[in-house]
C-alpha positions as CSV (number, residue, x, y, z in Angstrom):
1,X,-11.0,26.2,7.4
2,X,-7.1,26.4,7.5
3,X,-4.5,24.8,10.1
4,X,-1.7,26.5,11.1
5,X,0.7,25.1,13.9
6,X,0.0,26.4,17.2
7,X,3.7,26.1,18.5
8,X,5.5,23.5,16.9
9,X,8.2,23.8,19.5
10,X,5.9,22.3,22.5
11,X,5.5,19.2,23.4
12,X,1.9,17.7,23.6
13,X,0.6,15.6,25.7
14,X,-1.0,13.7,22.7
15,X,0.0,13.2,19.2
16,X,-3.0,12.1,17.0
17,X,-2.1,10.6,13.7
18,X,-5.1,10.5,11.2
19,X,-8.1,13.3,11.8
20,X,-11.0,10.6,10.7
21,X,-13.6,8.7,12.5
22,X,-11.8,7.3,15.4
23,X,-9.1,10.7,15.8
24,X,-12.1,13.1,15.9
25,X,-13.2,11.4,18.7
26,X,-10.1,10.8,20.7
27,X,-9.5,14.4,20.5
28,X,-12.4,16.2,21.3
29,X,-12.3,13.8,24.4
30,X,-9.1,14.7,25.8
31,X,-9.1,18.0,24.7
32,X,-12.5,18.6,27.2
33,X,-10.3,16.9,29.4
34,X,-7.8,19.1,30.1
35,X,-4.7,17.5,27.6
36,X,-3.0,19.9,24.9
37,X,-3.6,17.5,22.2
38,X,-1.8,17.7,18.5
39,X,-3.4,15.5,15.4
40,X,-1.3,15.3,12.5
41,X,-3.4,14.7,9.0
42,X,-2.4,14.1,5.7
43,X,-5.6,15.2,4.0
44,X,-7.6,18.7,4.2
45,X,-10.5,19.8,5.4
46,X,-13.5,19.5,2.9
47,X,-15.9,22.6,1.8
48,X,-19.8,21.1,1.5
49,X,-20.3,24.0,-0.2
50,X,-18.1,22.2,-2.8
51,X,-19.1,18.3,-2.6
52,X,-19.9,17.2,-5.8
53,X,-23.6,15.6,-4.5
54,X,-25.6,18.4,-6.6
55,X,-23.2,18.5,-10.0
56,X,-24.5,17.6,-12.8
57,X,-21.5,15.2,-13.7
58,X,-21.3,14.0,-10.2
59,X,-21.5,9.8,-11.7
60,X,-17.5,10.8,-13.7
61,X,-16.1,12.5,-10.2
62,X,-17.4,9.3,-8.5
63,X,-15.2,7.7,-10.8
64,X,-12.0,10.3,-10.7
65,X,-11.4,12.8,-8.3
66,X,-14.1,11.9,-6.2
67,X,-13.9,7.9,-6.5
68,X,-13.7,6.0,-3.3
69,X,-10.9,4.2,-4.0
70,X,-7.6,6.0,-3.5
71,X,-6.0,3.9,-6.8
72,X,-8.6,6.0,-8.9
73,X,-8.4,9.1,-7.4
74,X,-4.6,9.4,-6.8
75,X,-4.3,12.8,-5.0
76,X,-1.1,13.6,-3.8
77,X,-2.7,13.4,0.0
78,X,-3.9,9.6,-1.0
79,X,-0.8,6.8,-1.1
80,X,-1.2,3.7,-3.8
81,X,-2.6,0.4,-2.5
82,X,-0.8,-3.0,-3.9
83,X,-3.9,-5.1,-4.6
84,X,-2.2,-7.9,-6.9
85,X,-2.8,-10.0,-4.2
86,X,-6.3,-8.9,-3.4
87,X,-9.3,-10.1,-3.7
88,X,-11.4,-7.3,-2.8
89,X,-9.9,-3.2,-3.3
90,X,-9.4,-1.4,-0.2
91,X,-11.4,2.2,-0.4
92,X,-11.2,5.2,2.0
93,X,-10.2,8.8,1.8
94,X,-7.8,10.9,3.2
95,X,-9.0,14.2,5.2
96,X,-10.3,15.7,8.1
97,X,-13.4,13.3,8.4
98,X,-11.5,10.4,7.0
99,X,-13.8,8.2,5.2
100,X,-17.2,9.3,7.5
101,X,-17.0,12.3,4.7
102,X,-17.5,9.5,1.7
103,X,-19.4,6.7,3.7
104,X,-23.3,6.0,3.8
105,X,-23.8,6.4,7.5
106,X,-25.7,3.3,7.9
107,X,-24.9,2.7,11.7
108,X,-26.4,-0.2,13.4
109,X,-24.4,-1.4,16.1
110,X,-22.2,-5.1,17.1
111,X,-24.1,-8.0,18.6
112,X,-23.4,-9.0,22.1
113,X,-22.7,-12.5,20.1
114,X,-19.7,-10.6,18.4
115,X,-17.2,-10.2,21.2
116,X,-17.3,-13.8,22.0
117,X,-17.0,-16.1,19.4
118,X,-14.7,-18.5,20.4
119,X,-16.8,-19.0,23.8
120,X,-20.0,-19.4,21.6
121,X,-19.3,-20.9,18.0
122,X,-15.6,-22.4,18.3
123,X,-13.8,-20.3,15.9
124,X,-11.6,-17.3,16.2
125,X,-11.2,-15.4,19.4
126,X,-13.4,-13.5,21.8
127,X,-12.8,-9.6,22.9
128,X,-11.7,-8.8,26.2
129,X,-14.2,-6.4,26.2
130,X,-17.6,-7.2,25.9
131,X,-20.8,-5.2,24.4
132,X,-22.4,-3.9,27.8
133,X,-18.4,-2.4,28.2
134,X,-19.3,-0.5,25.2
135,X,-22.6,0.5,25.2
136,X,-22.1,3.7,27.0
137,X,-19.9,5.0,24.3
138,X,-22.2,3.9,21.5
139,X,-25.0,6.0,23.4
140,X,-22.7,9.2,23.7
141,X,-21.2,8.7,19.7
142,X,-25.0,8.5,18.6
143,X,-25.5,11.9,20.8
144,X,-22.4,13.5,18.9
145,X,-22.9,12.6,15.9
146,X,-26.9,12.5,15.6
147,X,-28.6,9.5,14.9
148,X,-31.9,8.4,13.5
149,X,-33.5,5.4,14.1
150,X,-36.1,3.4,16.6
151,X,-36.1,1.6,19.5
152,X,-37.4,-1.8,19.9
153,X,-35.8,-4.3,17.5
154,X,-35.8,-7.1,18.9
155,X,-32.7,-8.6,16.9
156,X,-30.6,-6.2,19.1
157,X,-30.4,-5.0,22.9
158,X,-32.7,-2.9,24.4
159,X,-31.5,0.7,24.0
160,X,-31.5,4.5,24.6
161,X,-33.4,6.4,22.5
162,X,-32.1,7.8,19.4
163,X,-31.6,11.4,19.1
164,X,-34.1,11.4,16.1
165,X,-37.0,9.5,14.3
166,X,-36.0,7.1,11.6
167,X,-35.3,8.3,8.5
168,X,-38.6,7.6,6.0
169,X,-38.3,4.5,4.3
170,X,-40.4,5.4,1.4
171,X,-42.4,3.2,-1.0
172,X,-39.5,1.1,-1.9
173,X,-38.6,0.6,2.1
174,X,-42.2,-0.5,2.5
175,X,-42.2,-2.8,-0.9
176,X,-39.5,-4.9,0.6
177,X,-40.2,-4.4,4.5
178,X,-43.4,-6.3,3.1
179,X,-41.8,-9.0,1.2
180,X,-39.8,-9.8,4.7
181,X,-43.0,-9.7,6.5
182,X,-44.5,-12.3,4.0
183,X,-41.4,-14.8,4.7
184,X,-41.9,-14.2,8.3
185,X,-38.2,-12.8,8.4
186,X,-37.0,-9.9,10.6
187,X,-36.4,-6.1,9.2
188,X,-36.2,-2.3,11.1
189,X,-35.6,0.6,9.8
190,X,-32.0,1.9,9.4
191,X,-29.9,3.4,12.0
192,X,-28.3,6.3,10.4
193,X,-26.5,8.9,11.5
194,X,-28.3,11.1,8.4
195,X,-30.4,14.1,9.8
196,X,-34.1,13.3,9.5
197,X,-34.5,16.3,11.6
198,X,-32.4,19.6,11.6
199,X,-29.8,18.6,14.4
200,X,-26.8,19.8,15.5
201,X,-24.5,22.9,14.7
202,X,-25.7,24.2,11.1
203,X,-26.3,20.8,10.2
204,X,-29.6,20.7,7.9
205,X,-32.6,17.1,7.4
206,X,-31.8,15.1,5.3
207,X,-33.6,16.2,1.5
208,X,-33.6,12.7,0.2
209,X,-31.5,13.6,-2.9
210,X,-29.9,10.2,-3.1
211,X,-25.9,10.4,-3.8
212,X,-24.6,11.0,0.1
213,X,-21.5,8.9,-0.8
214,X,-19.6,12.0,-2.2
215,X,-20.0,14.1,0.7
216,X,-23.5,16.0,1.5
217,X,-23.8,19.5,0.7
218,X,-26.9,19.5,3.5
219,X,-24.6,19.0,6.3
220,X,-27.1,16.1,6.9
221,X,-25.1,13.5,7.0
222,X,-22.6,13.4,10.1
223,X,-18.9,13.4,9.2
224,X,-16.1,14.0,12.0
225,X,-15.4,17.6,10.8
226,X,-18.9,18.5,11.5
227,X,-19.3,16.6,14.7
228,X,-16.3,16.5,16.9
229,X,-13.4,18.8,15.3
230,X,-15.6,21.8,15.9
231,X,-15.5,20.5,19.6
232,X,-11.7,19.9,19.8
233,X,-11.1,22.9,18.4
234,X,-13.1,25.1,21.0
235,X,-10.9,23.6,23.5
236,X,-7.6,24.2,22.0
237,X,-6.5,20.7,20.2
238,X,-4.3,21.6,17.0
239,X,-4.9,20.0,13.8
240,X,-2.4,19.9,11.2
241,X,-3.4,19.0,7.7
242,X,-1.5,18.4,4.5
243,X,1.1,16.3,6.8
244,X,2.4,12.6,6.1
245,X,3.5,11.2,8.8
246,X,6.4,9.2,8.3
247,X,7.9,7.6,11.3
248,X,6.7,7.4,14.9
249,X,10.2,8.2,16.9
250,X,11.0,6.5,20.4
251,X,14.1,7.2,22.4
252,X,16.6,4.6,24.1
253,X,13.5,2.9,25.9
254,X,11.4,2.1,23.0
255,X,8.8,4.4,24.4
256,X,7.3,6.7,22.3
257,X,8.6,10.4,21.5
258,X,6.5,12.0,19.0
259,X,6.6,11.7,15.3
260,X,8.5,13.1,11.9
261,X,6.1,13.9,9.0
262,X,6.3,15.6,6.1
263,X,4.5,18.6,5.1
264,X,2.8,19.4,1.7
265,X,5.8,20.6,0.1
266,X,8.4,18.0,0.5
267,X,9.8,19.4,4.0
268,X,10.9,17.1,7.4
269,X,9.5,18.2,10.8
270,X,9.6,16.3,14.3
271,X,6.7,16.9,16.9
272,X,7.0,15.7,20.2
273,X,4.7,14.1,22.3
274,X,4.4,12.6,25.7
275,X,2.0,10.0,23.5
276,X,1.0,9.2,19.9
277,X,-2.4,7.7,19.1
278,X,-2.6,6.1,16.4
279,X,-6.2,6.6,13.9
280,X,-5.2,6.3,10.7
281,X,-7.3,3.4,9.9
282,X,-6.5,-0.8,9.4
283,X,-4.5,0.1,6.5
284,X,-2.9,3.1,7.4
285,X,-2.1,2.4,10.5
286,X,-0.2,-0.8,10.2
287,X,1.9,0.5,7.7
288,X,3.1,3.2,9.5
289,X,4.0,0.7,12.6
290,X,6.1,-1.4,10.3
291,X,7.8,1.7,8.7
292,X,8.6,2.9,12.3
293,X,11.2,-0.3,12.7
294,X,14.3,0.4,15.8
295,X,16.8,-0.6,17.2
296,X,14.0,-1.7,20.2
297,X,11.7,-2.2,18.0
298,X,13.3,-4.4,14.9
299,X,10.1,-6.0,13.4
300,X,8.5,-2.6,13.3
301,X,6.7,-0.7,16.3
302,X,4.9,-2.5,19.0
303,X,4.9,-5.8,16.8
304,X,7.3,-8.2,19.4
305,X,4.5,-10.7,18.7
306,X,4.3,-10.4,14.9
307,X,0.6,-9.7,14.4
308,X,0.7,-5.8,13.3
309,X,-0.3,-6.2,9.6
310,X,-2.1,-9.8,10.1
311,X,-5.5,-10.8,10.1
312,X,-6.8,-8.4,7.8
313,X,-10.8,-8.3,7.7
314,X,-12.7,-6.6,5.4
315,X,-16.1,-8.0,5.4
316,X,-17.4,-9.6,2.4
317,X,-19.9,-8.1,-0.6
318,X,-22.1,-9.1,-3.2
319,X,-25.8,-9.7,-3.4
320,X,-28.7,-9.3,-5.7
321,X,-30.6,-6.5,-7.2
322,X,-34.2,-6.7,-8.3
323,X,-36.0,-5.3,-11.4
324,X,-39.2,-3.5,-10.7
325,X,-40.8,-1.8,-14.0
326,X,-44.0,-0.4,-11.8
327,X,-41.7,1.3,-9.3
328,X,-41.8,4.8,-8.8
329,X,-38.5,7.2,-7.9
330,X,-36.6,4.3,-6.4
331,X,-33.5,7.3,-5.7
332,X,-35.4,9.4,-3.1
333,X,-33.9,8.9,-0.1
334,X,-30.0,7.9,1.1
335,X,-29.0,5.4,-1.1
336,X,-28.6,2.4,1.5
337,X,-30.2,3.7,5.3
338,X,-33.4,2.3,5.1
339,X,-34.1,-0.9,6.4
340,X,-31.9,-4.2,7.2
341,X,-32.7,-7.8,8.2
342,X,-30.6,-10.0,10.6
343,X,-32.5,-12.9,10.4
344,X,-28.7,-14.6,8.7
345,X,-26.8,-13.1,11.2
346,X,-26.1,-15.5,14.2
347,X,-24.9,-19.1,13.6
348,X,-26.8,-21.6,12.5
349,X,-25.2,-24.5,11.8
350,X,-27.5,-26.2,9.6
351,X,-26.3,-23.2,6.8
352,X,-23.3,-25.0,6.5
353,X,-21.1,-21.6,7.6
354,X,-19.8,-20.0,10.8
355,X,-21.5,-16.6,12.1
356,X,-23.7,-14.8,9.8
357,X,-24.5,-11.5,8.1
358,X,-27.1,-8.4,8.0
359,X,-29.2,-7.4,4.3
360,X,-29.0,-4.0,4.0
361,X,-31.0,-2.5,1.2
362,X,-30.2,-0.2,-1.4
363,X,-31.8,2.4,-3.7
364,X,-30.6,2.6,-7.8
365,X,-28.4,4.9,-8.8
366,X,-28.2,7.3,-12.1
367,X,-28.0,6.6,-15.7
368,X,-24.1,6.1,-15.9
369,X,-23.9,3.9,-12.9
370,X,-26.2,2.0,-14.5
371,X,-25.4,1.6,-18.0
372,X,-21.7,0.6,-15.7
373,X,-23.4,-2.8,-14.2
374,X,-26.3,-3.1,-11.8
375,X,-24.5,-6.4,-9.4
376,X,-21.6,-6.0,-11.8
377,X,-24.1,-6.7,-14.6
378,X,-23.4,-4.0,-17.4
379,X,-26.1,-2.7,-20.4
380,X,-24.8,-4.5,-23.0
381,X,-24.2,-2.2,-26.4
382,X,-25.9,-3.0,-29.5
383,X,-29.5,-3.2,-31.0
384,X,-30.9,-3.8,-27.5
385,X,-28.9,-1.2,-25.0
386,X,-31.5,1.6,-25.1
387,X,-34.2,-1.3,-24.3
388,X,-32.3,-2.9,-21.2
389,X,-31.3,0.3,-19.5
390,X,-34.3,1.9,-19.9
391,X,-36.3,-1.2,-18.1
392,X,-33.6,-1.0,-15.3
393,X,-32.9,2.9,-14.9
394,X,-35.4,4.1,-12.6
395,X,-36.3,0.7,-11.5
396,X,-33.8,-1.0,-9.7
397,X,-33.5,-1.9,-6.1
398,X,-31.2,-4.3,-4.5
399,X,-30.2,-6.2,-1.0
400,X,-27.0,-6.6,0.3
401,X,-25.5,-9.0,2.8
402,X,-22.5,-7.7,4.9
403,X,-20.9,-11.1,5.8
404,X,-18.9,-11.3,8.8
405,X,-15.1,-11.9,7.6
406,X,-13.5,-14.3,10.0
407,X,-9.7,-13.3,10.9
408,X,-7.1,-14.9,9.5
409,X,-3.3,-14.4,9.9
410,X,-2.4,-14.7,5.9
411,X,-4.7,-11.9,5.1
412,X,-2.2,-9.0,5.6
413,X,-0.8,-5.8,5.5
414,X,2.8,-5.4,4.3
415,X,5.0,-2.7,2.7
416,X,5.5,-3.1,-0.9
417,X,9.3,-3.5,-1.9
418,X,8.7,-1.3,-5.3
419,X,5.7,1.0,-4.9
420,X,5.7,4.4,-3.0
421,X,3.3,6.9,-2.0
422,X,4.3,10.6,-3.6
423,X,6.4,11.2,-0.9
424,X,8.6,8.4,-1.8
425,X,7.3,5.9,1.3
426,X,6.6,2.6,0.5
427,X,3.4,1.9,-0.4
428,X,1.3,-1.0,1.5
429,X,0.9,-3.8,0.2
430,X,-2.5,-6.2,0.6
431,X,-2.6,-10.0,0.5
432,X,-6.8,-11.1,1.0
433,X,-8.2,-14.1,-0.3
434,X,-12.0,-15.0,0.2
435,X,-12.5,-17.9,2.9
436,X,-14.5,-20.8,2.0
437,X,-16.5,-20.0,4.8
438,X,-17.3,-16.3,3.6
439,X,-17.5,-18.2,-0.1
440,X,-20.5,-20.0,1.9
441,X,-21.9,-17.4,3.5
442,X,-22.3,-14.9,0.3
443,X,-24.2,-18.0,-1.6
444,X,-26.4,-18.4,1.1
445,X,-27.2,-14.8,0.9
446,X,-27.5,-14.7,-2.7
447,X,-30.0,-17.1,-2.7
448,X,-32.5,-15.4,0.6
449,X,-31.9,-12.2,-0.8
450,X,-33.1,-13.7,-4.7
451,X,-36.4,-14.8,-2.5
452,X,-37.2,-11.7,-0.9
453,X,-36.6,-9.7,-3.9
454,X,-38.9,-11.9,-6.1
455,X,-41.3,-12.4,-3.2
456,X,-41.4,-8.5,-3.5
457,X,-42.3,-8.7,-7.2
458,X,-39.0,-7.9,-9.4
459,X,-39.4,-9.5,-12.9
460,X,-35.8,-9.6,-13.2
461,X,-32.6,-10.3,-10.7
462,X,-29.6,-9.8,-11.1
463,X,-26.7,-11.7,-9.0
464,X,-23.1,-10.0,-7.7
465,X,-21.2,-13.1,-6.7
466,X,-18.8,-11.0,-4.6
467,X,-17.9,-7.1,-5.2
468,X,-14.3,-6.1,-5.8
469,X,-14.6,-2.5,-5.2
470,X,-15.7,-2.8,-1.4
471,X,-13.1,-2.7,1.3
472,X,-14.5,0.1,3.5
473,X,-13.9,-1.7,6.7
474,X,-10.3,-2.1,7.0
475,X,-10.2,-4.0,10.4
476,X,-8.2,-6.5,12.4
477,X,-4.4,-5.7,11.6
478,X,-3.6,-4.6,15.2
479,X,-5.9,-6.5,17.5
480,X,-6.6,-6.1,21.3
481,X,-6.3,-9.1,23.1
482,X,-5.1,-9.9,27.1
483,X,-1.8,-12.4,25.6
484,X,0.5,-10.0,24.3
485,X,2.1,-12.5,22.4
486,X,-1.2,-13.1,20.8
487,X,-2.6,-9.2,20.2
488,X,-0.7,-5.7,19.7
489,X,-2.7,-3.9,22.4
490,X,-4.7,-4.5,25.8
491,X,-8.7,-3.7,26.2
492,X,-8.0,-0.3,26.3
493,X,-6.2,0.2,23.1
494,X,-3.1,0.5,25.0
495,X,0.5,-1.3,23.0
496,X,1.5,-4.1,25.3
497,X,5.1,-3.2,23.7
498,X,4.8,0.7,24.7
499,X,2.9,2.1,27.3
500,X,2.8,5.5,26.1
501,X,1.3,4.3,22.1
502,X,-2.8,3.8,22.0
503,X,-4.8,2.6,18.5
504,X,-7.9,3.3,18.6
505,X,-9.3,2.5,14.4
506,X,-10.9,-0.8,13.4
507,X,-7.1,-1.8,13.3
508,X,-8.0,-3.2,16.9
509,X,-11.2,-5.7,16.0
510,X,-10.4,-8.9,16.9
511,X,-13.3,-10.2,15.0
512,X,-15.5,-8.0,12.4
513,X,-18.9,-8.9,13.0
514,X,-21.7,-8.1,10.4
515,X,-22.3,-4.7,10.5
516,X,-20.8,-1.4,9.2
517,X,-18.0,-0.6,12.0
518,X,-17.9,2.8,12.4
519,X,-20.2,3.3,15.1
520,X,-18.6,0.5,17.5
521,X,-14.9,2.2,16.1
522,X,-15.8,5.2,17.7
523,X,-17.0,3.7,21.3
524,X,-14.2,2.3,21.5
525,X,-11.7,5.1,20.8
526,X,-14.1,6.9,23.4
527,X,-13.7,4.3,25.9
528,X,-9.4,4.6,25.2
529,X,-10.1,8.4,25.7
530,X,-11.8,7.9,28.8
531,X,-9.5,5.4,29.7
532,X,-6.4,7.8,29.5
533,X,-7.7,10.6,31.2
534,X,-8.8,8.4,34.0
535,X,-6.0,6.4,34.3
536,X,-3.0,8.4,32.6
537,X,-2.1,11.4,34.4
538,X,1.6,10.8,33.8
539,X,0.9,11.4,30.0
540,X,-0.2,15.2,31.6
541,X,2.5,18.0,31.5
């Protein structure tokens, strides 16, 4: 599909910048709603026709042009990451879709226990919003974008049902399902918004190929483009791809006026807007705040109390992976919806850490990935290599804890003084190092998810202290909060600095919880949505 400019003259009522997760959402919303809304994107739209899922070099493209970390790809849409200073890689990709169009779609949801953690364990700061504030939104984004799972785990709320069954967990699933049952420790299948039915708008089940991370050529998996662009589209929003926006522009107020961006070939445009939304993600989204520095706004936009770019979360990786030589097709099936445990996941204080995290388990890979490491443990070369990959290839299953990654002010996002995107903008800049209490809680980890995967038979583990390669959930660098001098935007995503300039990506967690964010990033750009057209007629022409 191709975007053309409606009437670049006009001004909109909304100005979208980024066309991923959170954007989709926003603009289908308003755009039912009655508001001429404009997103701006620096990416394209994506042909499944063309993922590289089904090639038969799709284990190189995951490491070039389709890797998940914009450093290794470098497209002229991506912008270069600073990581010197990094502890763990930021990864994400640039398109309509945003990174829903490279993620797993494993989509369980916050704990009530998340959005108040101050009140409950003494550290960080609660929301101003709590889960029961959400949980209408989570109900409608699992409509929209299709979601398979069961009801009844009794490590979560009661809930709606899903739109669809689980997805099978298959032999493996059951294997380890029955290893936690043995321990007496909790597990449930998966949420996943992954088809295990045909559902929605040309939008096949799931066929259990396996390598869903590079897009999906069955439409199964949900990704923005498929889910709510279609929608926004129908009802007029404009999307403009191939655009790099460079500067959100405010007038003699401070308030905000549109944006200028730059299109694929070099050239400046301005777009006005009676408000600009910002969904470019944790990263992206800071960075373009700080480059959008006035005469009103001198420390960057909407940043008078000095937290946009601060308390970057990404949540912490590592684990353990399991050798099992009698195990049979460990790849069928997504590679990492099909069951978790959150038996770690609220605080216990005997464990020696703060908060918690969710095992989420994971299916092997192909040969390449591999021979590369299984837990960052590579086939060594020599007399023994054929030997050591053959006893791991095709038998190699693994458990992951996604730690909860407690804010903190020095982990940041900044723009780099030397390195620049292809446009010639500066580059961000990351500064993350790993907490001793996320040090604690990844041991801890380690060592439950060793028992469970020898309690489940493996004759071999293999330990990842912590992943490099990992950042998917770029959170925290613009929080919500009710003390403007200690938050960048109110409960409803709305800048305490400019009334007229919303966030609505994981830029605004105030803490990151232990699960995959997307789901809860989406509610709560819904809930901003719903918020404006309820409450924001002004922003109407």
């Amino acid at each position: 599909m191709t975007t053309t400019e409606h009437n670049p003259g006009r001004t909109a009522d909304v100005l979208i910048v980024g066309a991923g997760a959170s954007g989709a959402a926003v603009a289908a919303s308003l755009s039912e709603a009655g508001f001429d809304v404009v997103c701006i994107e620096q990416g394209h739209w994506q042909d499944s026709f063309k993922y590289p899922s089904a090639d038969l070099d799709f284990e190189f493209k995951a490491l070039s042009s389709w890797s998940i970390n914009p450093n290794k790809r470098r497209l002229p849409e991506d912008y270069p990451v600073n990581v010197e200073d990094s502890a763990v890689d930021p990864v994400m990709f640039n398109g309509v879709g945003g990174s829903t169009i490279m993620w797993v779609a494993h989509t369980p949801r916050l704990h009530p226990s998340d959005f108040r953690v101050k009140s409950q364990d003494g550290v960080a700061d609660d929301w101003p919003i709590s889960y029961e504030d959400l949980e209408p939104w989570y109900d409608l984004n699992d409509h929209v974008m299709g979601c398979s799972g069961i009801s009844g785990d009794p490590a979560n709320p009661p809930r709606s049902e899903r739109p669809m069954p689980p997805i099978p967990i298959g032999r493996d699933g059951e294997m380890i399902a029955a290893a936690f049952d043995r321990l007496g420790w909790h597990w449930w299948p998966s949420d996943a918004y992954i088809n295990s039915t045909r559902y929605g708008q040309g939008r096949d089940a799931c066929n259990f190929c396996g390598h869903n991370m590079m897009g999906c050529y069955q439409r199964a998996k949900a990704s923005t483009d498929l889910t709510y662009w279609p929608r926004a589209i129908d009802q007029g929003a404009e999307l403009v791809t191939g655009a790099r926006v460079r500067e959100i522009t405010t007038d003699s107020a401070g308030r905000a006026t549109g944006v200028n961006y730059l299109d694929s070939k070099g050239n400046d445009h301005h777009r006005t807007a009676r408000s600009v939304v910002m969904a470019a993600n944790g990263i992206g989204t800071p960075r373009l705040m700080l480059l959008s520095d006035s005469k009103n706004h001198p420390a960057g936009l909407s940043n008078s109390s000095g937290l946009v770019g601060k308390n970057l979360m990404f949540h912490m990786f590592g684990g353990t992976s399991g050798i099992f030589p009698e195990h049979v097709d460990p790849w069928v099936g997504p590679v990492a919806n099909i069951i978790l445990s959150q038996e770690f996941y609220e605080t216990d204080p005997d464990r020696g850490f703060l908060r918690g995290y969710t095992f989420q388990m994971s299916r092997g890979q192909g040969p390449g990935s591999i021979a590369r490491g299984v837990a960052g443990h590579r086939v060594p070369w020599g007399e023994n290599h054929h030997a050591v990959l053959e006893r791991r290839f095709r038998n190699t299953l693994g458990l992951g804890p996604i730690g909860d990654d407690l804010p903190e002010e020095h982990n940041s996002v900044t723009l780099d003084e030397r390195l620049t995107d292809s446009s010639g903008l500066p580059a961000p800049k990351i500064t993350y190092r790993v907490s001793d209490n996320s040090r604690a809680l990844l041991d801890h980890a380690i060592a439950q998810g060793t028992k469970v995967l020898k309690e489940a038979g493996a004759t071999e583990i293999l330990v990842n202290p912590q992943s490099r390669e990992t950042g998917w959930h770029l959170l925290g660098t613009a929080r919500m909060g009710d003390d403007p001098e200690r938050s960048v935007v109110d409960k409803n995503g709305q800048s305490h600095d400019v009334d007229n300039l919303f966030i609505v990506d994981g830029s605004v967690f105030v803490t990151g919880g232990a699960v995959n964010p997307t789901p809860t990033i989406q509610a709560i750009a819904l809930r901003t949505a719903d918020y404006i057209t309820n409450n924001r007629g002004d922003l109407k022409g």
